[in-house]
PLY file of the C-alpha trace (Angstrom):
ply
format ascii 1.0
element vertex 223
property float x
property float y
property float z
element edge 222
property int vertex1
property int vertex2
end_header
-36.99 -3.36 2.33
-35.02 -6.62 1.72
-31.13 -6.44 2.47
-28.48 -7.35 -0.33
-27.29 -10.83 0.05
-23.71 -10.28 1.75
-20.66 -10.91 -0.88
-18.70 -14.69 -0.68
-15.99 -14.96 -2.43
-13.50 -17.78 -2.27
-10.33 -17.48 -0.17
-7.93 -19.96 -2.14
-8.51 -20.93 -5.58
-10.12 -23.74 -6.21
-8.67 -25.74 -9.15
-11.46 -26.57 -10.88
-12.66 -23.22 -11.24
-10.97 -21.40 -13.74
-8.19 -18.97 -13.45
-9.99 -15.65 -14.48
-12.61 -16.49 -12.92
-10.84 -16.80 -9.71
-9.08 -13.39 -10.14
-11.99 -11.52 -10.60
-13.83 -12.30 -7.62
-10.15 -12.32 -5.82
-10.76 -8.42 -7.36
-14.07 -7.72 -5.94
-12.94 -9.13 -2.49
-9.41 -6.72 -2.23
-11.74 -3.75 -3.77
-14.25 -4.05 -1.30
-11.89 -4.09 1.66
-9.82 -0.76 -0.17
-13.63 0.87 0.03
-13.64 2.03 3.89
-9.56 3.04 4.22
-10.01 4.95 0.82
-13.54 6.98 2.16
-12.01 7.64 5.82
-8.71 8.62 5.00
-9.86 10.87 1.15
-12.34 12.91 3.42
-9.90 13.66 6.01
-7.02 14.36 3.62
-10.11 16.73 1.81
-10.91 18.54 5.14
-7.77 19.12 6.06
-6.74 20.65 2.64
-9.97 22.90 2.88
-8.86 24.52 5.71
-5.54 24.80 5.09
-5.88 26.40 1.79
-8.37 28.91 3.35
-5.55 30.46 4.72
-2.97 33.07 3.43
-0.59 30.51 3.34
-1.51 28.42 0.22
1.46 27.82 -1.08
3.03 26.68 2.57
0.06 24.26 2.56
1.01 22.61 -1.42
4.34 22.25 -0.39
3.71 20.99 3.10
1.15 18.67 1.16
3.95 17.03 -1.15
6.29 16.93 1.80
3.87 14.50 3.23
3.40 12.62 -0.46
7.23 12.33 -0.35
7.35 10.71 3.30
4.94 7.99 2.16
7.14 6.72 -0.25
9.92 6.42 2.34
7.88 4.78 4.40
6.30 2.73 2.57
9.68 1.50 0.95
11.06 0.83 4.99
7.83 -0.86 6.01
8.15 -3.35 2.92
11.24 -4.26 3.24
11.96 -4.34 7.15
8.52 -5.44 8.52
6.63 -7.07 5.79
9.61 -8.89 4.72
11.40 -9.75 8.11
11.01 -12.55 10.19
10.32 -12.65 13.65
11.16 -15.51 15.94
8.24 -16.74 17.87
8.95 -16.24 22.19
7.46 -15.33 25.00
5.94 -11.43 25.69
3.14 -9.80 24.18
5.38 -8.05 21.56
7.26 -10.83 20.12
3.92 -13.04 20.08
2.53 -10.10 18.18
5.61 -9.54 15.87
5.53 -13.39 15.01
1.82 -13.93 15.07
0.44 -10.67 13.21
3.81 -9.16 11.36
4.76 -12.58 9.76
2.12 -13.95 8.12
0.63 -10.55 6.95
2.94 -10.58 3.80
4.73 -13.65 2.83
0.98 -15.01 2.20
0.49 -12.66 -0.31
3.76 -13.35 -1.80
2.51 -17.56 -1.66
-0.56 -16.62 -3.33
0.05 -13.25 -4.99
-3.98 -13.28 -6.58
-5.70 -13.77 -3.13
-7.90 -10.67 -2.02
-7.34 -10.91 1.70
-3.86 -10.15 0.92
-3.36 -7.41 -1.50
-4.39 -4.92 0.71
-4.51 -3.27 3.90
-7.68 -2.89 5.81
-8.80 0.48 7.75
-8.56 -1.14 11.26
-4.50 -1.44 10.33
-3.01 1.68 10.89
-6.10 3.41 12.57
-4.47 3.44 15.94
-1.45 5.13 14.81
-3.34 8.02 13.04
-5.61 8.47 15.92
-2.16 9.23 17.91
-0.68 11.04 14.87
-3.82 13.56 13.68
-4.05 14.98 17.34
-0.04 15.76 18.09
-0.66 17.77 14.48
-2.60 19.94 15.22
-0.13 21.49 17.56
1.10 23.20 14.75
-0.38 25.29 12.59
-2.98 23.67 9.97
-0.60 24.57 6.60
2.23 22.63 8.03
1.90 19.41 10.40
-1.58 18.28 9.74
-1.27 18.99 6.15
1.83 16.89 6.03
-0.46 13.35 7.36
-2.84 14.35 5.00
-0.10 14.06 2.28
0.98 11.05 3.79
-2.45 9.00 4.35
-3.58 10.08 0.64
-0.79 8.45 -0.61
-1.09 5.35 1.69
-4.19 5.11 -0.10
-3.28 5.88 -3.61
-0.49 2.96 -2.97
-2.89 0.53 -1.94
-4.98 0.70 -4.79
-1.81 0.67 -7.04
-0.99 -2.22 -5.91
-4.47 -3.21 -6.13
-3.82 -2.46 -9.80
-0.34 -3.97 -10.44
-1.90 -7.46 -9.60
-5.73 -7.18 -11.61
-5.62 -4.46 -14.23
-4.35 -4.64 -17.66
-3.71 -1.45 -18.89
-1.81 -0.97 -22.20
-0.10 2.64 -20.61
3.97 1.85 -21.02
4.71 3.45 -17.56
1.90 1.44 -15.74
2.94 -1.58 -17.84
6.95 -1.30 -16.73
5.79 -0.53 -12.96
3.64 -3.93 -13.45
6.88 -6.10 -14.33
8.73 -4.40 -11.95
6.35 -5.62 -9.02
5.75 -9.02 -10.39
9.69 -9.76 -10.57
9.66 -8.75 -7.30
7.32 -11.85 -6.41
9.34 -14.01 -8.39
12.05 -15.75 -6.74
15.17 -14.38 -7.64
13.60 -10.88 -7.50
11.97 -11.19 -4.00
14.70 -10.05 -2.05
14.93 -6.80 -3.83
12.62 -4.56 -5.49
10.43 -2.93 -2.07
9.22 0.35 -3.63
5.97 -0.09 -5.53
5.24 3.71 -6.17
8.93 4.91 -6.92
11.92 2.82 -7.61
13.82 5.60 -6.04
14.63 4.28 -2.93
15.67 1.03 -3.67
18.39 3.24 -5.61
19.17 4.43 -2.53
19.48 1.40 -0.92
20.81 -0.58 -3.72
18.01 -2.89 -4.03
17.59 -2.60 -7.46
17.32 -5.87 -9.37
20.50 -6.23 -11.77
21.04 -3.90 -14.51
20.61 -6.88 -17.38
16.90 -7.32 -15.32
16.12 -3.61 -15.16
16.98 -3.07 -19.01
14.38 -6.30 -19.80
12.03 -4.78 -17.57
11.91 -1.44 -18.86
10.90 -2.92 -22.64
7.25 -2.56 -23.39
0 1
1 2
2 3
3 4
4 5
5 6
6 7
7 8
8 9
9 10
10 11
11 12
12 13
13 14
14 15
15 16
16 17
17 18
18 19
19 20
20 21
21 22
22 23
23 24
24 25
25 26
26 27
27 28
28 29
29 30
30 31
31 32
32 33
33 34
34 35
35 36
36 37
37 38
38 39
39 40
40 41
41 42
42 43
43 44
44 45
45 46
46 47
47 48
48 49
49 50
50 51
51 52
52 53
53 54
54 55
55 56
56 57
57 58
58 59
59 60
60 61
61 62
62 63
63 64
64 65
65 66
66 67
67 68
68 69
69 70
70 71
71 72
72 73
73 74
74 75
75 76
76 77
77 78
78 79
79 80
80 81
81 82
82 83
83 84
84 85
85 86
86 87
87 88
88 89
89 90
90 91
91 92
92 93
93 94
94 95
95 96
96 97
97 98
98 99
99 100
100 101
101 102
102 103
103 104
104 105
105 106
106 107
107 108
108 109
109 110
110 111
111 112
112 113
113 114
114 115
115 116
116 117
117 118
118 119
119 120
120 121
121 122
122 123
123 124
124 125
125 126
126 127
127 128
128 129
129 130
130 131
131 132
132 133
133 134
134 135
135 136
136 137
137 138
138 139
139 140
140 141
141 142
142 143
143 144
144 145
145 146
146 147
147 148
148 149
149 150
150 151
151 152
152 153
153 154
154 155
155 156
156 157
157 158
158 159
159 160
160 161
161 162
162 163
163 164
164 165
165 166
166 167
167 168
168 169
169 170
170 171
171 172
172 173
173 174
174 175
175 176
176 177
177 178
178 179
179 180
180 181
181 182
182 183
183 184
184 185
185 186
186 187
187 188
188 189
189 190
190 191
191 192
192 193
193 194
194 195
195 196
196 197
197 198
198 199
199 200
200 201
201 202
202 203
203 204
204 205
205 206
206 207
207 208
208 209
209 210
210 211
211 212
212 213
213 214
214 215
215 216
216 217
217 218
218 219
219 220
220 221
221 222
């Protein structure tokens, strides 16, 4: 039996191929690399829920599980703004080379070319070391809290990444999607790059005060 023909797509846009034409396979390429993080972390978030809700404590385990949503967007929010958007010197040591080498390119690319597929997403090799640290210590507590909590958390890491997947290559007409969509772009404009992080919630960047100015927000928030 003959194997499919692997996919190539191009990496940078080629100017005399046409712009939708470019996005779409830009599309294919980020979908495709959502495909393994979205499988690995779904069944484990799945599992986990399966045998937490077998217990007596179902309720413990919803609210444990939301706990864990909640987190995500915290994170998320801290990781955008402090890591993806900071700048690290280049020097000697094995951390700063990796800080400069790894951390800096991994998102101001995407914000020079917002459309490209290698960019708009995470892989599953990214924060696979940290959750085979993090599901282990969980399971020192009992299933309904801890582990149900990481669960919440990597569900949403995925349901984020396919957002954003979304904010950049779908066209929906739904007013909330549409607003969230404006949001994120002004954020990748230049006056709006410095503020702006959350891409699920705009909560904490009213926490923070990194909302864009009220006169932007209100022009935003039109459909």
């Amino acid at each position: 039996m003959s194997q499919p023909a692997p996919i190539s797509l191009p990496l940078q846009r080629d100017p005399e191929v046409p712009f939708q034409t470019y996005k779409r396979s830009q599309a294919a390429l980020a979908r495709h690399r959502l495909y393994p993080l979205t499988v690995f972390y779904t069944l484990y978030a799945i599992l986990v829920l399966t045998i937490a809700l077998s217990t007596t404590h179902i309720w413990a385990a919803a609210a444990f599980f939301s706990a864990g949503c909640a987190t995500w967007t915290f994170v998320e929010y801290l990781f955008h703004r402090y890591v993806l958007h900071g700048r690290f010197r280049p020097g000697k040591g094995v951390v700063r080379r990796f800080l400069h080498e790894r951390l800096d390119p991994l998102h101001w690319d995407h914000h020079k070319r917002p459309f490209d597929g290698t960019h708009i997403s995470g892989e599953l090799k990214d924060i696979l070391p940290l959750f085979f640290v993090a599901a282990p210590l969980s399971f020192l507590f009992p299933v309904y809290t801890a582990p149900v909590v990481l669960a919440g958390v990597v569900q949403s890491y995925v349901s984020e990444e396919w957002l954003h997947y979304a904010l950049h290559f779908s066209n929906s007409r739904f007013p909330l999607f549409r607003r969230m969509k404006k949001y994120h772009l002004y954020h990748h404009s230049p006056r709006g790059i410095d503020k702006g992080y959350g891409i699920t919630t705009r909560f904490w960047d009213g926490v923070f005060d990194t909302r864009f100015p009220e006169a932007v927000r209100r022009s935003l928030s039109k459909n």
